[in-house]
C-alpha positions as a printed Julia matrix, in Angstrom:
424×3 Matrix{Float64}:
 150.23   79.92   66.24
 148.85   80.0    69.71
 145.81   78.86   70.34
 142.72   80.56   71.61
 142.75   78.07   74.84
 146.73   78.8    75.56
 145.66   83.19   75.23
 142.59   82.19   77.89
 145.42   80.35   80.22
 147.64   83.04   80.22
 145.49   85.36   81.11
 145.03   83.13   84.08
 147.9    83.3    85.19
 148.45   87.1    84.89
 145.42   87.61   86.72
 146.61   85.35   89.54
 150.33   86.86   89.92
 148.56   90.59   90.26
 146.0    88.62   92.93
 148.87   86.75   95.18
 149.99   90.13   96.73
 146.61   91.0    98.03
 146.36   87.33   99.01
 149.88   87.09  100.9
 148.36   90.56  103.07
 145.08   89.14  103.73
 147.04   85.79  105.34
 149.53   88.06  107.23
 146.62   90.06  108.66
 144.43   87.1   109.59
 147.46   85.79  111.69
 148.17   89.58  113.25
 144.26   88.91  114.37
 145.2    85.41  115.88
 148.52   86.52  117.85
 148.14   86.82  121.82
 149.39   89.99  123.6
 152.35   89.15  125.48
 151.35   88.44  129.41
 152.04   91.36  131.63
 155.11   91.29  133.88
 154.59   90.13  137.65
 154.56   92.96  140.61
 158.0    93.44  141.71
 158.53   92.35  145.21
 160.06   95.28  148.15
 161.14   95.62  151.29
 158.16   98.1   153.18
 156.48   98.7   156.21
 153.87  100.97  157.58
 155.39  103.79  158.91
 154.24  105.49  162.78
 154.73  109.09  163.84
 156.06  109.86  167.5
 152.54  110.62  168.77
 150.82  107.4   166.95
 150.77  105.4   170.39
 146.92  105.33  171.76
 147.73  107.41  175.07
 149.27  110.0   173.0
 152.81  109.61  174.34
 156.1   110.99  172.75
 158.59  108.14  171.69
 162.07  108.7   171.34
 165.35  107.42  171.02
 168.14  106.96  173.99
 170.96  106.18  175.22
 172.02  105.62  178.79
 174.91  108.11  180.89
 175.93  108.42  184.09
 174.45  111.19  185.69
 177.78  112.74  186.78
 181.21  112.08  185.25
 184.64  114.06  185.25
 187.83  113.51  183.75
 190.01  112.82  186.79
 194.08  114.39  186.47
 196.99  115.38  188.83
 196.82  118.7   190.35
 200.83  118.7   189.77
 202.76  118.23  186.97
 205.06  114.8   186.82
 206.59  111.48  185.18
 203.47  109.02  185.49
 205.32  105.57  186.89
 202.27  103.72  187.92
 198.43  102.96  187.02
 196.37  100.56  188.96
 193.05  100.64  187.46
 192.32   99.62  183.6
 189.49  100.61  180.99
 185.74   99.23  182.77
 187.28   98.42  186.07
 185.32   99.59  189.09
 186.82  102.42  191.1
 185.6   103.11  194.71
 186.26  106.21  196.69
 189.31  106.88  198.1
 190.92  104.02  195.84
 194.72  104.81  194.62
 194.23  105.1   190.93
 197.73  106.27  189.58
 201.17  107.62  191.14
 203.59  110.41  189.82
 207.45  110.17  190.67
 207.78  111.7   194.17
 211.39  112.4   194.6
 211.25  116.08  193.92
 207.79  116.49  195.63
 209.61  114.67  198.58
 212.99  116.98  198.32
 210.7   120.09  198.42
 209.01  118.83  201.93
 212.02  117.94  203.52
 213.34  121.44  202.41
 210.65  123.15  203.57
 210.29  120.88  206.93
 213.86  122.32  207.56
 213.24  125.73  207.13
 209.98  125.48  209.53
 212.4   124.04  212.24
 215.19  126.68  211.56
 212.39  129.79  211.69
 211.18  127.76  215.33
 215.04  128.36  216.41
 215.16  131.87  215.49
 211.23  132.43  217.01
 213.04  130.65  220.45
 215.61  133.04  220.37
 213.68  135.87  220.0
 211.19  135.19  222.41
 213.85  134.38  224.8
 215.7   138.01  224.08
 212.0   139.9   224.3
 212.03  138.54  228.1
 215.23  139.32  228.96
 214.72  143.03  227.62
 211.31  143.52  229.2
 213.1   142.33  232.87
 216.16  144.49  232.1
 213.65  147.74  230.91
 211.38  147.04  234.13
 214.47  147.97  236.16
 216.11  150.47  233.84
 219.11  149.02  233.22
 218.09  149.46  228.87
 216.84  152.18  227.16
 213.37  152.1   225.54
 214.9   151.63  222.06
 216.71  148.94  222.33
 213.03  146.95  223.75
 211.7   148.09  220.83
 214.17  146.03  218.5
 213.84  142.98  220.51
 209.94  143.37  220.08
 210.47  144.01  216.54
 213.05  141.2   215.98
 210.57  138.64  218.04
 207.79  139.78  215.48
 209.93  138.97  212.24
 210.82  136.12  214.0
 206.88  135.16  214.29
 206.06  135.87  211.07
 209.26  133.91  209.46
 207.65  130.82  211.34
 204.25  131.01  210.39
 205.24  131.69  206.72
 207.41  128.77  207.33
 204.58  126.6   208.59
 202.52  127.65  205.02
 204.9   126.89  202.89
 205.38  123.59  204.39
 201.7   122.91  204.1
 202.16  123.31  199.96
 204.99  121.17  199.99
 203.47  118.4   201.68
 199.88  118.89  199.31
 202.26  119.13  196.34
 203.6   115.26  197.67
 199.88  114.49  198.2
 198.98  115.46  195.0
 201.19  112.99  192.97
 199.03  110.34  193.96
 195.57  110.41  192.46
 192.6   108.96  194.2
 189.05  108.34  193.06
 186.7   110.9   194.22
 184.02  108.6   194.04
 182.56  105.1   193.25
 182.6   104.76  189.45
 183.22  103.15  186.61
 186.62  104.0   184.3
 185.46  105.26  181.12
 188.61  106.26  179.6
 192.57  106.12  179.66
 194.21  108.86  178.38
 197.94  108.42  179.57
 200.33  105.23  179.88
 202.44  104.65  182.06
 206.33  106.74  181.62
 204.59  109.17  180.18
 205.12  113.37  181.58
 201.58  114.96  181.55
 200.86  118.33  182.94
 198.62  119.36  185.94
 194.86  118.99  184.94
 195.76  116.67  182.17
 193.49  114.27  181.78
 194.53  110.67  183.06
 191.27  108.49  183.48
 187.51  109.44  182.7
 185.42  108.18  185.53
 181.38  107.91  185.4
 179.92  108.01  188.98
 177.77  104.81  189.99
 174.65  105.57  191.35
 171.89  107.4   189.41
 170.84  106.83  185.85
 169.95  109.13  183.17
 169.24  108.07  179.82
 169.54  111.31  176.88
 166.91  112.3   173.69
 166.79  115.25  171.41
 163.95  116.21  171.3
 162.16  118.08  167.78
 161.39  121.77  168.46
 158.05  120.81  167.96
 157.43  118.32  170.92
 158.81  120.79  173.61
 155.21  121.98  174.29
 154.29  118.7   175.94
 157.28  117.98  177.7
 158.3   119.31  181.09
 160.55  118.71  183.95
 159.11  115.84  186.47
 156.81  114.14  183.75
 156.97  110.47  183.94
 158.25  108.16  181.03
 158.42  104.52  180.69
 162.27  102.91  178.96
 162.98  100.17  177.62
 166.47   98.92  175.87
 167.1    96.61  172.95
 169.32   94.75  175.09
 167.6    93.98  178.26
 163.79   92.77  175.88
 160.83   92.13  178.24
 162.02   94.5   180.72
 160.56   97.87  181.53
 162.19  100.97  183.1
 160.23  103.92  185.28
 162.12  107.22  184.86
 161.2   111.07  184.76
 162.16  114.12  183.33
 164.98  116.03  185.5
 166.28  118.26  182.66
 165.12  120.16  179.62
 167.34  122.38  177.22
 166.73  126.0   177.16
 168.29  126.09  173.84
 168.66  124.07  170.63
 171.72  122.32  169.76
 173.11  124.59  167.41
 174.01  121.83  164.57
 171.07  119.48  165.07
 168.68  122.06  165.86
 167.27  119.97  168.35
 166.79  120.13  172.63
 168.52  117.86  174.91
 166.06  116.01  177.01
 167.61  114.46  180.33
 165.68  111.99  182.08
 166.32  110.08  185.51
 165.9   106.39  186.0
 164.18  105.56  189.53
 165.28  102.6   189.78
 168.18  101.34  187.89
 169.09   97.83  186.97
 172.53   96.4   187.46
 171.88   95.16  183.33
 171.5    98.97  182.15
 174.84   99.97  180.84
 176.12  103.95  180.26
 176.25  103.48  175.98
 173.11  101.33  175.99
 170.3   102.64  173.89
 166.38  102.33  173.73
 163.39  104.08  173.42
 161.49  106.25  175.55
 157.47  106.69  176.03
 157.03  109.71  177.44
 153.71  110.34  178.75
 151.38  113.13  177.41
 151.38  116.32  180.39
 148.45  118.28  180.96
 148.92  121.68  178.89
 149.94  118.54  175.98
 146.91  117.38  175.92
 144.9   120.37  175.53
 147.18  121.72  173.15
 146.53  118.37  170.94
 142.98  118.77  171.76
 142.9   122.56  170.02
 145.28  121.3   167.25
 142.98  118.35  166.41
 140.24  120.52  166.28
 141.52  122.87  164.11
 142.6   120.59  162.04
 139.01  118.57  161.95
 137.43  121.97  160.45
 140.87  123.62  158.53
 143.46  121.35  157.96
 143.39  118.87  155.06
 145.29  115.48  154.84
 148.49  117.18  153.94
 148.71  119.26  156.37
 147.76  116.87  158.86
 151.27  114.88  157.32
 153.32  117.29  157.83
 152.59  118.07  161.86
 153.88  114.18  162.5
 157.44  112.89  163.0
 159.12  109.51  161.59
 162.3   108.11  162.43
 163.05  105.9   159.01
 165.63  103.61  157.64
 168.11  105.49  155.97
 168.14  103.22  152.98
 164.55  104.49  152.4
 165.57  107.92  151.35
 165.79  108.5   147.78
 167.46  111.71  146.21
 166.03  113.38  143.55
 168.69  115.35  142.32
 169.23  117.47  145.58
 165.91  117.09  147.17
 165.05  113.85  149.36
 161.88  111.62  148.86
 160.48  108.54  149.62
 158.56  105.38  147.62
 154.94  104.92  148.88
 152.81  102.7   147.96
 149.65  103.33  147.15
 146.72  101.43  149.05
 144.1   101.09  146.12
 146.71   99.46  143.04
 150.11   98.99  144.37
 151.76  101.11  142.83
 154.8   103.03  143.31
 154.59  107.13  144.03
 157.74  109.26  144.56
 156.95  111.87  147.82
 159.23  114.8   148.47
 159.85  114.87  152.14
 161.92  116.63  154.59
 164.45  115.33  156.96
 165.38  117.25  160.05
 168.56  114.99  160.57
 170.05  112.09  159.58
 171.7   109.05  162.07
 174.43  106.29  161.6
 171.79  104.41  160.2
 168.35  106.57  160.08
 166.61  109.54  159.4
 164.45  111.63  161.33
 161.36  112.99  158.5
 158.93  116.25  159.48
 157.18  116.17  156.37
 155.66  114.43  153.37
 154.44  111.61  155.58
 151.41  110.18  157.35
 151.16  107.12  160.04
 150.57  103.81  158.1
 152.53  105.12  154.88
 153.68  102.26  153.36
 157.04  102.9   152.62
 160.2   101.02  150.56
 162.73  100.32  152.55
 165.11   99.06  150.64
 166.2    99.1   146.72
 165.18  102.47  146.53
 167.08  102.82  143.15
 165.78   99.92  141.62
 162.09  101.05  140.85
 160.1   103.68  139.36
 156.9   105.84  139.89
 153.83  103.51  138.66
 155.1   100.19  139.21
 152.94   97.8   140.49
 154.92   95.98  143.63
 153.88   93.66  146.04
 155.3    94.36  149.51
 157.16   91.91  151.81
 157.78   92.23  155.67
 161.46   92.39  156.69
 162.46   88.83  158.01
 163.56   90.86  161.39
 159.57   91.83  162.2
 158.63   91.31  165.54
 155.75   88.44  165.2
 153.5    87.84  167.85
 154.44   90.79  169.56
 151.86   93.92  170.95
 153.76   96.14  168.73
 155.3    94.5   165.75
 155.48   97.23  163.1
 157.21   99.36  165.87
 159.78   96.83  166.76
 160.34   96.12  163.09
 160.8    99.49  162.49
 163.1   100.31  165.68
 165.43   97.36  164.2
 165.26   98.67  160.33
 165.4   102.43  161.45
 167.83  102.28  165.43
 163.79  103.12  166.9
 160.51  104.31  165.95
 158.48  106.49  167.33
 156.12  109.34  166.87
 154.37  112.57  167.14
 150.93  113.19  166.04
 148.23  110.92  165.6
 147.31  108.91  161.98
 144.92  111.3   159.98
């Protein structure tokens, strides 16, 4: 039999097997109360700058892009077809006016003057002759030992005779211009741009043999946006500078303007003349232009400003400026382009639509969807996402220490910066 003391110990133990479930919950939720979050993940680190419009300079200039030309230059060709058997000059050599630059074959150029040399003396002969007969006649008719008609066909044999010479004389003229013109001669002092024929080779009159660009003046080339053309005009004075030649400064002004947009970039070709050239500038070289703000510009941005002070709100105020941005800072969402900006109270990432006029070999030229100091990604535009928290780094290629370093970071991340409009 059990005992009373073995019933009260095995109710015990019941009573603590239903208990250790409750017990094993209690344990598991005490240390779910103890357990740390895990630590947040550190801001990623990106590429960014502040971006600047074309107009953010303080004197409310227009910066742009460009590249250097010659003025004047022509593709230079023989006037007569020929075998080409010589070439003096070579790609970058200096050509001066009046210079030999090339040589056809002359034999048959030479062949046809001689021929035509003989036929000018033979048609002399014949003009002796007849001139000779006329005053015979005209001595004989004086005393009436001819009749009247035969007179007349000495005077009309002298004045075949005449003509025959003269049209002699013409055609010897051609010949000898058709010899001249298998040599080709520089027009003018210049630089060889081109070489499009080698030596052996038959080429056809007004084919082109060398290009040439004339030395002397300087004009450097922008396209302008259809909305800068209201403050820039023909004779306003600019300020150019070139990546190549740093520290040094270049006076120009405006000597052309495009009536009409190009019709693929949608853009106006801007010419403008350097005063004084340096031997350093190079035709190819590019830079950046300031140009400065004309009179009927600044009242314009007067009225605009105002308008937008009582009218316009921040957005539209981005969307009258103009960036040129690194290329790699365009992200495509599906079809349509944006950008990453960061945002100046957290850090963190927001996705804006823009819209890009045009793109470059290495940048792209954005109308809308930014303002001046937008901080902007750069770089690893795919590797991020809307609400991140970054931290942005400067480009190792900033220019420190200079009176314009976001600029000149951006002009070497972006081939120039520049702007239109001033920060909102």
């Amino acid at each position: 039999m059990i005992s009373q003391k073995s019933h009260a110990d095995l109710r015990v133990l019941r009573a603590g097997a239903r208990a250790a479930p409750w017990a094993l919950l209690v344990v598991l939720g005490l240390g779910a109360c103890q357990r740390q979050a895990p630590p947040a993940a550190p801001p990623a680190l990106v590429l960014a700058l502040p971006v600047r419009s074309y107009l953010g300079s303080g004197n409310g200039g227009i910066r742009y892009p460009v590249e250097a030309a010659a003025r004047y230059s022509n593709p230079l060709s023989f006037r007569v077809a020929g075998k080409l058997i010589e070439r003096n000059l070579r790609l970058g050599d200096l050509a001066h006016q009046g210079q030999i630059l090339a040589r056809l074959d002359p034999l048959d150029a030479e062949k046809q003057a001689a021929s035509a040399r003989a036929a000018l003396d033979a048609a002399e002969h014949r003009l002796a002759y007849a001139r000779q007969q006329l005053d015979r006649d005209q001595a004989q008719f004086a005393q009436n030992l001819i009749a009247a008609n035969q007179l007349e066909q000495t005077q009309d044999a002298y004045a075949a005779a005449l003509a025959a010479r003269e049209e002699s004389a013409a055609q010897l003229v051609v010949a000898r211009n058709a010899l001249q013109y298998n040599t080709l001669f520089a027009d003018h002092d210049g630089v060889i741009t081109s070489e499009d024929a080698d030596t052996g080779q038959v080429v056809a009159a007004g084919q082109a043999v060398y290009g040439l660009a004339w030395t002397g003046d300087t004009d450097v080339y922008l396209d302008a946006a259809a909305s800068d053309m209201g403050r820039i005009a023909i004779g306003q004075s600019a300020s150019v500078t070139f990546a190549a030649l740093p520290g040094q400064r270049f006076a120009a002004k405006v000597r052309e303007v495009a009536p009409a947009a190009d019709p693929q970039s949608r853009s106006y070709r801007v010419k403008l003349t350097l005063i004084q050239p340096a031997a350093g500038v190079r035709f190819g070289m590019t830079g950046e232009a300031l140009l400065s703000s004309t009179a009927a510009g600044d009242q314009a941005t007067a009225g605009d400003q105002a308008t937008a002070g009582d009218q316009a709100t921040a957005g539209d105020q981005a969307t009258a400026a103009t960036f040129n941005i690194p290329a790699t800072a365009i992200f495509h969402r599906g079809s349509e382009p944006a950008v990453w900006v960061i945002r100046g109270n957290d850090s963190t990432l927001e996705l804006r639509p823009v819209t890009v006029h045009s793109y470059g070999e290495r940048s792209a030229l954005v109308t809308q969807g930014l303002r001046d100091s937008d901080r902007i990604v750069l770089a690893g535009v795919h590797t991020v996402f809307a609400g991140e928290r970054v931290t942005p780094v400067k480009p190792l290629f900033t220019g420190e220490g200079e009176n314009d370093a976001e600029a000149a970071a951006v002009a070497d991340a972006g081939r120039g910066a520049g702007g239109a409009g001033a920060a909102p």
